[in-house]
N, C-alpha and C positions, 0 to 999 in steps of 0.2 A: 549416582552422579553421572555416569555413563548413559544411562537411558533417559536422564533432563540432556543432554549435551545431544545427543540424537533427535529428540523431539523439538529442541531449541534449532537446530541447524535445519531440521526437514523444514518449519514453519520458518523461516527465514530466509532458508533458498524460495520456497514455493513464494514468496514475498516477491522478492531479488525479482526472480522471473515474471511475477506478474505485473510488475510494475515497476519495474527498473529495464530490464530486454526490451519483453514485448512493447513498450509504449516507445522504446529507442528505436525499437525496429519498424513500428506501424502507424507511428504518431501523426503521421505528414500524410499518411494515406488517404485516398477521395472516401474511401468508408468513414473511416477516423474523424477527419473533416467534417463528412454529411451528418457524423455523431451529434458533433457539438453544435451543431447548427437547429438541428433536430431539437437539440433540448434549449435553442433559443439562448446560447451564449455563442458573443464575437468568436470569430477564427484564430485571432491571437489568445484569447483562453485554451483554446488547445495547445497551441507549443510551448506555454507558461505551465501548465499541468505535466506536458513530458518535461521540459526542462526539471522542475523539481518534484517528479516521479523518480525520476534516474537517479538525480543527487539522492534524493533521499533512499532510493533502496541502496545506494554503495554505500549510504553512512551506515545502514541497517549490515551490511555484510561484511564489512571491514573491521574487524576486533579492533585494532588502536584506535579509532575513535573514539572520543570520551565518551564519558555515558551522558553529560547531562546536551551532549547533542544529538544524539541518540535518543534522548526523553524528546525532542523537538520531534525527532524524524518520527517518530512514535505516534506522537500527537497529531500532525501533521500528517497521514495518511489514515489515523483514525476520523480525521474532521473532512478528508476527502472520501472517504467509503459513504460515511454516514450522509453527508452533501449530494451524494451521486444516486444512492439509493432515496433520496426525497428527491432529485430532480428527476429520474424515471418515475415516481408515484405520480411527481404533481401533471408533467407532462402527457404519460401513458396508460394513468392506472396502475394497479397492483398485477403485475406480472413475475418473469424471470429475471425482468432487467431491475425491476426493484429489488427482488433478493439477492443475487448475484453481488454482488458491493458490501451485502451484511455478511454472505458467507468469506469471503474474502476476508473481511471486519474478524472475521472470529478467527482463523488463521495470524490473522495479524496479534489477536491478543494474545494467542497459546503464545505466538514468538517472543511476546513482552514478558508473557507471565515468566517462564521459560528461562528469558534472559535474567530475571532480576532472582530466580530460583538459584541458577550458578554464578553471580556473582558476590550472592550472600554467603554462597559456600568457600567464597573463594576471600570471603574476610573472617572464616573464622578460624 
């Protein structure tokens, strides 16, 4: 139980920060900006993406949250990985910036699997 509850918080912090922080911290930047523009969506898609990058990694890290808004924030950044890894294919090619988004993608699930591993422990 102690080594699901380590593997659950490592992949949930590394979540938190990569998408909850860094997009609070960088989101507004002329890179960040030049990002979205580059992949051929409006400027306001960008601060719509941090805005609920952020919510959603505090729903992911904050335990009293319920879960079945937690199943949202879940879903909800598994449909922006996978979204983000086909808009650097369709725009770039097959690079780093397409896989980057999947590896993230599987981080994200160890945290789900993770999460739903200690809380079945936690109803019986």
């Amino acid at each position: 139980m102690k080594k699901d509850k380590i593997i659950y918080w490592t992949a949930t912090t590394l979540i938190f920060l990569f998408e909850g922080v860094l997009p609070a911290l960088t989101g507004q930047s002329e890179m960040a900006k030049e990002g979205i523009r580059h992949l051929g969506y409006p400027e306001y898609f960008g601060l719509m993406l941090v805005v609920f990058k952020v919510i959603g990694a505090i729903v992911l890290i904050v335990p009293q949250v319920p879960k079945r808004i937690k199943e949202w924030a879940y879903a909800g950044f598994g449909i922006d990985f996978i979204c983000a890894s086909v808009s650097h294919w369709a725009v770039d090619g097959l690079g780093g910036d397409t896989f980057f988004p999947l590896i993230v993608f599987a981080v994200l699930a160890v945290s789900y699997i993770y999460y739903h591993k200690i809380n079945d422990h936690k109803s019986i």
